[in-house]
N, C-alpha and C positions, 0 to 999 in steps of 0.2 A: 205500262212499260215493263219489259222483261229485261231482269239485271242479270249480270254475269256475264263473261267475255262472250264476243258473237262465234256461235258454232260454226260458220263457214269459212270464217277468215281462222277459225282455229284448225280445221280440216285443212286447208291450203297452207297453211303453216307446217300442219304436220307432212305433209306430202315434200312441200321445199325440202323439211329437213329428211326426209327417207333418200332425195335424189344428191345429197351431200357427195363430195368424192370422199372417199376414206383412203387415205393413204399411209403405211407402217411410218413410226416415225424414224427406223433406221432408212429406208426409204429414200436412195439417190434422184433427187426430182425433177422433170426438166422445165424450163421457163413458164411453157405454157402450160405445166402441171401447179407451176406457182402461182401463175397467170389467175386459174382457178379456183385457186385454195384460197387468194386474197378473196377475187369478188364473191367467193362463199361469204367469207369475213362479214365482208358488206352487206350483205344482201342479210347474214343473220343479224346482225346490228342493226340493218332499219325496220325489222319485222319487229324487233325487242321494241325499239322507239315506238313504233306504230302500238304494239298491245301496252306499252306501258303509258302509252297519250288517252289510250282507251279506257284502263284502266282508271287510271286518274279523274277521268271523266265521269265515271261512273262510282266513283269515289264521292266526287262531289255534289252526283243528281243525288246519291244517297243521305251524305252530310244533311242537305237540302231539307230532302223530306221529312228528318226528324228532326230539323233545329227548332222549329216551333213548340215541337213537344216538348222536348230539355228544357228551353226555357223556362215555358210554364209550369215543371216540376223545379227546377232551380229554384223561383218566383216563388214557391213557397214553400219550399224548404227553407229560405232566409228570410221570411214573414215567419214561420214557426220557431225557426232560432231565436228570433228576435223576443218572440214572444215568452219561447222558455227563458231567455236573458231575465226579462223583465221579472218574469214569476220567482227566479234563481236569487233576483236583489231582494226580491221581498220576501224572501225567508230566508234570511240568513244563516238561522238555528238548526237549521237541515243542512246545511254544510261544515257544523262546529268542529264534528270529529275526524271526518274524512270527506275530503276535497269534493265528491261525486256523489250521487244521487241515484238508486239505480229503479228503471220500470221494466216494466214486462218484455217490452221491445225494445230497449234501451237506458244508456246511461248518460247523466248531466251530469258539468262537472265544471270545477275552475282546473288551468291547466299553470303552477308559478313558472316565470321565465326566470332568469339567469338574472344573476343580481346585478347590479347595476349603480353607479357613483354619480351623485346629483348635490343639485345646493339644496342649502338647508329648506332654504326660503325665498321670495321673492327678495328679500334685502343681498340675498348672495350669489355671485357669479361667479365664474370658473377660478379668474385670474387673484379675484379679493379671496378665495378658499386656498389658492395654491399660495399666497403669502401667508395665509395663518397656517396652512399645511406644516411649511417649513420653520415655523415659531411651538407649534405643540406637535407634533409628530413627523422630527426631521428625518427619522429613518426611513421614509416614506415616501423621499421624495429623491427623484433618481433625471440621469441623464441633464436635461439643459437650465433649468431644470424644470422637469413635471412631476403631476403628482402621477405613485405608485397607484395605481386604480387597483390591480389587479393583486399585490400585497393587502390593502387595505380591505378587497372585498374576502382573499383569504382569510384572513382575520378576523373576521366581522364579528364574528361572536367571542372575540377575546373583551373581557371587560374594562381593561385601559383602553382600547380602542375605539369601546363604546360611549366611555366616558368625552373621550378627547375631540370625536367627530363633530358634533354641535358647536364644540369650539372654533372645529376648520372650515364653520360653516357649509358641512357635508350633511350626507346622508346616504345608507343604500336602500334601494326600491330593489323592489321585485315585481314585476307585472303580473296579474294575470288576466289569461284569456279563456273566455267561456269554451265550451263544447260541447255539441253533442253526439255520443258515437250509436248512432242504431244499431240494433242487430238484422244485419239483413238475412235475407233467404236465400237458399241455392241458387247459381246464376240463371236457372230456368224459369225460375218465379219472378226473379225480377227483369228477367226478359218478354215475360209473358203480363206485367204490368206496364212495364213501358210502351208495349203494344196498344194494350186497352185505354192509354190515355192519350192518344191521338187525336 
């Protein structure tokens, strides 16, 4: 199957637009000069719909032919993430001083998220932490009232704060999430592999 718009329907498109009326746009114009200029309009508007249905089409015989491929490079790329994941918990000593890990062709790495305001424990829920909120750390607590999340995570490392959190049956987490960033190759290489795994 040869891709790319069809050359003869692109020849006759060009031809339609060569036989265009051209008219100045100071240009006083009579009905049936208008007459013309409309169904120009039209006639360019359904040739655009037609190359653009065509287009489309051949957008998606394309999609087509490589979705198998992608997948099965997807398929294990997240089998080998998985696997550096694994390998990453079980040394944990390789991540003590900085976050990342780096190899030839890449780097592993934990990535922390954005702190975050949790109960302490399973014994604590939102509403039993926002009454003790407001009994050790009433400045804290604002509006109807709730607790200041976003005070309390500023603060997090003041040491009244850290003392007091356990009491309001708080805590802050930080997530983190694995990654791994490869170094790839110019986009010719990695054009020219994606080919060869078809």
């Amino acid at each position: 199957m040869k891709h790319g718009l069809n050359t003869d329907k692109n020849k006759n498109t060009k031809e339609n637009m060569s036989k265009r009326i051209k008219v100045p746009i100071d240009t006083v114009i009579s009905r049936d000069e208008a007459e013309a200029l409309v169904t120009d309009i039209a006639n360019c508007e359904n040739n655009r719909r037609k190359l653009q249905a065509q287009l489309d089409q051949e957008k998606l015989e394309l999609e087509s032919r490589y979705a198998a491929s992608f997948e099965l490079l997807d398929e294990q790329v997240q089998q080998n993430r998985d696997a550096l994941k694994g390998w990453a918990d079980q040394n944990p000593q390789l991540f003590e001083k900085k976050k990342s890990y780096d190899f030839a062709c890449g780097t592993v790495g934990f990535r922390t998220g954005m702190p975050a305001l949790k109960p302490l424990n399973k014994n604590w829920n939102m509403d039993k932490a926002l009454q003790a909120t407001m009994q050790h750390l009433p400045n804290f607590i604002i509006g109807k009232p709730v607790i200041d999340s976003a005070g309390l995570i500023a603060q997090r490392e003041d040491p009244d704060i850290i003392a007091q959190l356990p009491k309001c049956g708080l805590r802050i987490v930080q997530q983190e999430t694995f990654y791994v960033d490869p170094k790839l190759a110019d986009t010719d290489a990695r054009v020219s592999v994606t080919t060869e795994a078809k």
